[in-house]
C-alpha positions in Angstrom: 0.0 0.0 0.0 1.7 3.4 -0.9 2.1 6.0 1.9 0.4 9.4 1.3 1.4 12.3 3.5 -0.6 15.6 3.6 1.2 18.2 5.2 -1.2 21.2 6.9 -4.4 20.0 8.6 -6.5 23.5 7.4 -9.0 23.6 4.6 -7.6 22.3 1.9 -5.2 19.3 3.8 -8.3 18.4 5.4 -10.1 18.1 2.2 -7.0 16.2 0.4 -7.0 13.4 3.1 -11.3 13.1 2.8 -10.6 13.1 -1.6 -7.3 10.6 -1.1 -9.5 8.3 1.5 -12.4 8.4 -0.4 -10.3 7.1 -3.3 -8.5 4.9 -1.2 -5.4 5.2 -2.8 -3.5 4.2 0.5 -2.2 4.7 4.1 -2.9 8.6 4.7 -0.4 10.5 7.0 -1.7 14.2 8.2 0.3 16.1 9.9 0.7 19.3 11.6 2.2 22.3 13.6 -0.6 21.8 15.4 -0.7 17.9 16.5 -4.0 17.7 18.1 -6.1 20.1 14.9 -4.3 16.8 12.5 -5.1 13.8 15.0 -8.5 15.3 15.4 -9.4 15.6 12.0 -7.7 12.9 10.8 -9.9 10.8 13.3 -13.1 12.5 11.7 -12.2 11.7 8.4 -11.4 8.0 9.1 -14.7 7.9 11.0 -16.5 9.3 8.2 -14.9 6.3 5.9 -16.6 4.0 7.9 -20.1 5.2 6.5 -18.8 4.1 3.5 -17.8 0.8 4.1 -14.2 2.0 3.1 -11.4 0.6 5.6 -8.7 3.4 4.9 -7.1 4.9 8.4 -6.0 8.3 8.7 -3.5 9.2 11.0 -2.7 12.8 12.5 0.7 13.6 13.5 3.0 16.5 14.5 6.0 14.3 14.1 7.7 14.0 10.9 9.1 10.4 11.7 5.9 9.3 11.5 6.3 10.5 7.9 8.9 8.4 6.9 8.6 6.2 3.9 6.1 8.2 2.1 5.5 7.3 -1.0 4.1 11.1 -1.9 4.4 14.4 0.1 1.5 17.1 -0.6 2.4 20.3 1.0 -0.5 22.8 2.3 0.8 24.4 4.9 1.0 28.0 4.7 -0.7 31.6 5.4 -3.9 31.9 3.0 -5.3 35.0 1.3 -7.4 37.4 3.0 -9.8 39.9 1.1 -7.8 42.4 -0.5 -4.6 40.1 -1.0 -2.9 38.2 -3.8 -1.0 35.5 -4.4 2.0 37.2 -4.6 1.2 38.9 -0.6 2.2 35.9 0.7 5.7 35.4 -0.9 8.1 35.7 1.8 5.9 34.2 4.9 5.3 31.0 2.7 8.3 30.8 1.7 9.9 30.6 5.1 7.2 27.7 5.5 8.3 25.4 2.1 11.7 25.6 3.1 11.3 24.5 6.9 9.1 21.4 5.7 10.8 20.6 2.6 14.0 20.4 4.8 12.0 17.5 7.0 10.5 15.7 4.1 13.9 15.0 2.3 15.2 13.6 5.7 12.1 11.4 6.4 11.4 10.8 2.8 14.1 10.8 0.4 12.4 9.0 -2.5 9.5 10.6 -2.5 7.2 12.7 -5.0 6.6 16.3 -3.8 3.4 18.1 -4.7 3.4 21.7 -3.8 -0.3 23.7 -3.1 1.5 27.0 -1.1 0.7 29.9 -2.7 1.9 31.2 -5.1 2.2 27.7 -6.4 5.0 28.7 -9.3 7.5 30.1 -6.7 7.0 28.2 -4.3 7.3 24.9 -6.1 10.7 26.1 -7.7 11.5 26.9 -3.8 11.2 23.2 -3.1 13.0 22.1 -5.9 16.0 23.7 -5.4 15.4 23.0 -1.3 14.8 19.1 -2.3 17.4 18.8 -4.8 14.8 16.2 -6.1 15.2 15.4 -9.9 12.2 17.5 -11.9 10.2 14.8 -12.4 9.3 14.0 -8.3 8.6 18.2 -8.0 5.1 19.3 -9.2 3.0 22.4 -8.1 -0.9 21.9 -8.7 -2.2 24.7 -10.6 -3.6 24.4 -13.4 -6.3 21.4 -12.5 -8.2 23.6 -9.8 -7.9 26.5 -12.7 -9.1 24.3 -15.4 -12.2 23.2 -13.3 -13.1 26.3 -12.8 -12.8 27.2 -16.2 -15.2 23.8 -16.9 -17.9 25.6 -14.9 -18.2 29.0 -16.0 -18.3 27.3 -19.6 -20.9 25.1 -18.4 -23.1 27.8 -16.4 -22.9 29.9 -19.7 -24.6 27.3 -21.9 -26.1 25.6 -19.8 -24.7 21.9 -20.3 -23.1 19.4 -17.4 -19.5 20.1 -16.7 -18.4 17.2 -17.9 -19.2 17.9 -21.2 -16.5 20.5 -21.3 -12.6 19.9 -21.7 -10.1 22.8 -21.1 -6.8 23.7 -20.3 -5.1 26.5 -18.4 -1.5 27.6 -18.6 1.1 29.7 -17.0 0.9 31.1 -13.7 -1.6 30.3 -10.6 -3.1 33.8 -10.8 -4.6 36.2 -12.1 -1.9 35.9 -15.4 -2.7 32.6 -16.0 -3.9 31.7 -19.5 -7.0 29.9 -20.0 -6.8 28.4 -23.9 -9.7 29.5 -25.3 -8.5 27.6 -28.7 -8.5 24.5 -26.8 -11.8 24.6 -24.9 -14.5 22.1 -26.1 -17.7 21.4 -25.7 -19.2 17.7 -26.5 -15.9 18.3 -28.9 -17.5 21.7 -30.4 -15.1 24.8 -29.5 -16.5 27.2 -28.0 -15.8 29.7 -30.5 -18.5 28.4 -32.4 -21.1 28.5 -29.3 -20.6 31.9 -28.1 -19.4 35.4 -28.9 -16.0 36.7 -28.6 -17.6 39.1 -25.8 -18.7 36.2 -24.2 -15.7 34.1 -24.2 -13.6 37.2 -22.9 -15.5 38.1 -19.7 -15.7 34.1 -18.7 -12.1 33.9 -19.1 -12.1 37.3 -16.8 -13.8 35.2 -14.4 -11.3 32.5 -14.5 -8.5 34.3 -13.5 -9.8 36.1 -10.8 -12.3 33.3 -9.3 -10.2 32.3 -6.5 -10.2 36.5 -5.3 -14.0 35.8 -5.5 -14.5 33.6 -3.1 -12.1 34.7 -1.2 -14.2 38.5 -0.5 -17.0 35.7 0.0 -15.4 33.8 2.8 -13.5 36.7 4.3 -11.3 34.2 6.7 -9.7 32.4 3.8 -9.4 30.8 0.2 -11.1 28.2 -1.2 -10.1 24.4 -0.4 -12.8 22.2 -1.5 -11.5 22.3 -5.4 -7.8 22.7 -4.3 -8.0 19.8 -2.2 -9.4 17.7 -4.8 -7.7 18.8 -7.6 -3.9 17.8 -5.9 -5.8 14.7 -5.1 -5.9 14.0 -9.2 -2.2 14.4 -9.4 -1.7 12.0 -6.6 -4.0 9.3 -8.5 -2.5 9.7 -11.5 1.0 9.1 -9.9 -0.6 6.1 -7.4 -2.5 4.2 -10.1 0.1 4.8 -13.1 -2.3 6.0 -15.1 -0.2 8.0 -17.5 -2.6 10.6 -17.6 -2.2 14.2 -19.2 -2.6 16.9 -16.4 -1.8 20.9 -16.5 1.0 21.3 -13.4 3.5 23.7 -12.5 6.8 22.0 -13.6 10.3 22.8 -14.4 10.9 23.8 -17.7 14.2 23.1 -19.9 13.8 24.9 -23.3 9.7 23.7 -23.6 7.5 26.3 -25.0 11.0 28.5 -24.7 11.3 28.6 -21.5 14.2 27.5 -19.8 15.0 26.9 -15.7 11.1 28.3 -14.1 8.5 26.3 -13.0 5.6 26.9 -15.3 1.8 25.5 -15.6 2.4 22.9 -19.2 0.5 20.1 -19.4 2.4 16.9 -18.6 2.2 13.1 -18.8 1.7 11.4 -15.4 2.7 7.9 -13.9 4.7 6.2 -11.2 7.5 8.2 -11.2 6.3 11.5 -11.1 6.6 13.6 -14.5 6.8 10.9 -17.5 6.6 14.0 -20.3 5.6 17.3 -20.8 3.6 17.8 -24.2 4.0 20.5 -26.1 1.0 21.9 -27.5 0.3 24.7 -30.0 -0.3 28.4 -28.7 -2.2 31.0 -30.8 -0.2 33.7 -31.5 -2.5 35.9 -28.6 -2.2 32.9 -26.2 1.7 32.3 -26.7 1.8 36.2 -26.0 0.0 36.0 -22.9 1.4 32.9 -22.0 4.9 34.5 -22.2 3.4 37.7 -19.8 2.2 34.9 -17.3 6.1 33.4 -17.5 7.7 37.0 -17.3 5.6 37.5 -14.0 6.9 33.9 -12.1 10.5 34.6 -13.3 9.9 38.3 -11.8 8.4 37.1 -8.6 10.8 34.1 -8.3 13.6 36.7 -8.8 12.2 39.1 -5.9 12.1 36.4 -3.8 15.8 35.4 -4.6 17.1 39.0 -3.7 15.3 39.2 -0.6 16.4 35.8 0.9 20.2 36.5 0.1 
């Protein structure tokens, strides 16, 4: 059975051990500052299994040994935004955070396959990276899943169909740069271009990239963690059940989609051993220039970063 460890017991940890239980894709470790927040909801969650006639334990820890071995390493932890902030607000705190865990993890874990969910994803995954000293393929930052979901249901809301009738994909950064592909958005395999106007496709695209600062003003105590903590969740399956499934994540790019040495939202091949391939697909000349803004702002905000931990 393959170890799973979730570190952060808030929202969207929480909600990453209920989706990785629920899928029983193994032993679930969830740990936390905070020991008694992780072994209490960690006891929840296992109880709540039990409705379901689903045998998977969770276990809440403060203790990293109880950590070692894993398999896969999501990290949570961190400061999440509050009305008024972005992303990038919470550069510095966070990154204090990744560094301090990531540390622990390659101790306890040396084999493992990181997945990164701190804001802002892009930096802070390329924080890990170079903290790890992992090979590329075992460092992934979830980004562009939770994006392309929500994507999937302003489409859907718009003409009225299921979600699941809609494909998409969304590139670049985890904010309010990122590039939503409008040339690669279906619909029952129709693109959308030929379901709605341009006016119409450009204000739902709006909507993407600033849907997590919505329900932020709406919550007022925090971000969203249902979608996050199920969309890290479909990384982890794909890795667990080798399913060699394609996936937008934040990964570390060598000369794809000319970019070289930043961790950018691509969509990527993924099994067993973490990153199997990163596909390369075309760009529009208006989405390889906004994809290209979207890199210019991680490499800027990596780079601040940088300079101020010197």
């Amino acid at each position: 059975m393959k170890k799973i460890t979730i570190i952060g017991a808030g929202n969207v940890g929480a909600h990453a051990a209920v989706s990785a239980a629920t899928l029983e894709l193994g032993s679930i470790i969830l740990l936390d500052q905070n020991a008694d927040l992780a072994k209490g909801k960690a006891l929840d969650i296992t109880q709540s299994m039990a409705l379901f006639h689903n045998d998977i334990v969770v276990t809440g820890t403060g203790d990293y040994q109880d950590t070692a071995g894993s398999d896969i390493v999501i990290i949570t932890a961190g400061v999440s935004r509050k009305p008024g902030m972005s992303r990038d607000d919470l550069l510095e705190i966070n990154a204090n955070i990744v560094v301090s865990i990531v540390k622990q993890v390659v101790e306890y874990s040396p084999n493992c396959i990181l997945i990164i969910v701190t804001n802002p994803i892009n930096t802070m995954v390329q924080l890990a990276y170079e903290t790890s000293g992992f090979s590329k393929e075992r460092v992934i930052g979830m980004a562009g899943i939770l994006d392309g979901g929500r994507f999937k249901y302003y489409i859907a809301k718009e003409l009225n169909v299921g979600a699941s009738e809609v494909t998409t994909m969304v590139l670049g950064d985890h904010g309010e740069l990122m590039v939503p592909l409008e040339d690669h958005c279906q619909v029952s395999g129709q693109p959308i271009a030929e379901l709605m106007s341009r006016e119409r496709i450009e204000s739902i695209v709006h909507k993407v990239q600033h849907a997590g600062s919505v329900i932020v003003n709406l919550l007022k105590t925090g971000s969203a963690y249902f979608a996050p903590g199920l969309a890290v969740i479909q990384i982890a399956k794909a890795i667990i059940r080798d399913e060699h499934k394609t996936l937008p994540c934040a990964v570390y790019l060598e000369g794809e989609y000319g970019v070289d040495g930043s961790f950018v939202g691509v969509p990527v091949v993924l099994g067993r051993d973490g990153i199997e391939k990163i596909v390369e697909i075309h760009l529009s000349e208006k989405e390889s220039e906004a994809f290209n803004i979207s890199v210019a702002h991680i490499k800027q905000r990596t780079n601040e970063l940088k300079q101020k931990r010197v």
